[in-house]
C-alpha positions in Angstrom: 358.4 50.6 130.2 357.1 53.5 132.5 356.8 55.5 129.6 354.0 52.9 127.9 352.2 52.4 131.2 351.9 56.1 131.7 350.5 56.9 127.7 347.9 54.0 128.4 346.6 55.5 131.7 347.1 58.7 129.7 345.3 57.6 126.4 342.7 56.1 128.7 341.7 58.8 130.8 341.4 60.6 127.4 339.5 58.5 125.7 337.1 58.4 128.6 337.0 62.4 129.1 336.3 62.6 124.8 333.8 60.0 124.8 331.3 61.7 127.9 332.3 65.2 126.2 331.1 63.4 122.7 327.7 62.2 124.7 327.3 65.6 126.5 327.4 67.6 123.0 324.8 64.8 121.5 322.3 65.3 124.5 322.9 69.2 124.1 322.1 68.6 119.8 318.7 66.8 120.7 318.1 69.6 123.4 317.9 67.2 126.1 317.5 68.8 129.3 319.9 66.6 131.4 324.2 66.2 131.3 325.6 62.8 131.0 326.5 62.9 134.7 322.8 63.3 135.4 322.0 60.6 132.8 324.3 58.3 134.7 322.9 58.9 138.3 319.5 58.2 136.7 320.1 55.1 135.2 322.0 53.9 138.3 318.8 54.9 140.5 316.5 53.3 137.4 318.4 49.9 137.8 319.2 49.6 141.2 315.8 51.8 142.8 315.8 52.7 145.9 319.4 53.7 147.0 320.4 56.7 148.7 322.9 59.1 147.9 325.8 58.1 149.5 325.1 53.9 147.5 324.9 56.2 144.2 328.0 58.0 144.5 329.9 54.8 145.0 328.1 53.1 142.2 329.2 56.1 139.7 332.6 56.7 141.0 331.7 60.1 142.8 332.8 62.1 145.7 329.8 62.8 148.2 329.9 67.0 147.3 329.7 66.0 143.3 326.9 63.8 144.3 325.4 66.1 146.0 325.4 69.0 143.5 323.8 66.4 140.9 321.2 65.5 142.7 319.8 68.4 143.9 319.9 69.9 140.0 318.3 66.9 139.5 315.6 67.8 142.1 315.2 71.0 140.9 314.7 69.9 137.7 312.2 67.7 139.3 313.2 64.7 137.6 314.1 63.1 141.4 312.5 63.1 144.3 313.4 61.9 147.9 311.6 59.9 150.0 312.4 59.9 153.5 313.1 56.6 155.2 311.6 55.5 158.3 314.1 56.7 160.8 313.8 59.9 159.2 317.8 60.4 158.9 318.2 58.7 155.5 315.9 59.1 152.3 316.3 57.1 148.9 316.1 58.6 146.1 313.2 57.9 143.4 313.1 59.4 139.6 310.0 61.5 138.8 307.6 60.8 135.3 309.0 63.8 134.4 312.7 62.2 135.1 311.4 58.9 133.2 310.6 60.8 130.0 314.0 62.5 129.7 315.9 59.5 130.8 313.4 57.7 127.5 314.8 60.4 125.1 318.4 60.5 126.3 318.9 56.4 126.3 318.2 56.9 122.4 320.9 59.3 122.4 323.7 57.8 124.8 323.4 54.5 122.8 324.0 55.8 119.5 326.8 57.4 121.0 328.3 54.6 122.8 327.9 52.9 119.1 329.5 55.6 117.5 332.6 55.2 119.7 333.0 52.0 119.1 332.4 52.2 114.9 334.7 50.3 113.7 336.5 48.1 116.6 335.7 44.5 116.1 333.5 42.9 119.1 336.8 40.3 119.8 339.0 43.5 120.5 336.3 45.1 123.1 336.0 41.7 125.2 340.0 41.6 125.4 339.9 45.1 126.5 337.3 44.2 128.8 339.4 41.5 130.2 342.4 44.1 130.7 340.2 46.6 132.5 338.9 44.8 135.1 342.7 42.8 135.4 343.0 46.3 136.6 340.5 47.3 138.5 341.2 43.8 140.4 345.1 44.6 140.8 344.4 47.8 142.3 341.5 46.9 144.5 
């Protein structure tokens, strides 16, 4: 039995790692100036606006430096900006024009690759997985 659970955390962490590297060389084909962990803080900022850095790093399962490095490409690129709060010790986060334009031309992209991942596993199959995945994620919370 260990030997099963391990090749599924195995074949899961896999199938994750082929499926962003899959995305990442789709946004690089359509020269799309952004990686898939950029695409993914930007859409968590575009539908939750107005969190700060240390709400988006929980939200997309990253460690505060990783965070960090993202957003300050991401800065640079000038597709975020940071507005500081009140207090002045926190800021939230806000995507740019310029970061709504990518994020427009790299949706296009991400969803035909989720779709292509998917080719060919019935929709019955994907809500049984879904019910196994978060079993976990509620057995180890």
């Amino acid at each position: 039995m260990g030997k099963i659970n391990s090749a599924f955390f195995s074949n899961l962490e896999h199938s994750l790692k082929s499926y962003r590297q899959f995305a990442q060389k789709n946004l690089i084909s359509e020269s799309i100036d952004i990686t898939f962990d950029q695409w993914l803080v930007m859409q968590t900022l575009h539908d939750n606006p107005g969190l700060n850095q240390r709400e988006v790093a929980s939200m997309v399962f990253k460690d505060a430096a990783s965070l960090t490095r993202i957003v300050e490409l991401l800065l640079k690129k000038a597709y975020l900006e940071r507005k500081v709060h009140e207090d002045k010790r926190r800021s939230r986060l806000k995507i740019t024009s310029a970061g709504s334009a990518v994020m427009k031309k790299a949706f296009y992209v991400i969803s035909d690759s989720r779709e292509k991942a998917l080719m060919g596993i019935e929709d019955r199959r994907i809500k049984k997985l879904r019910k196994v995945l978060s079993k976990i994620i509620e057995n180890c919370s």
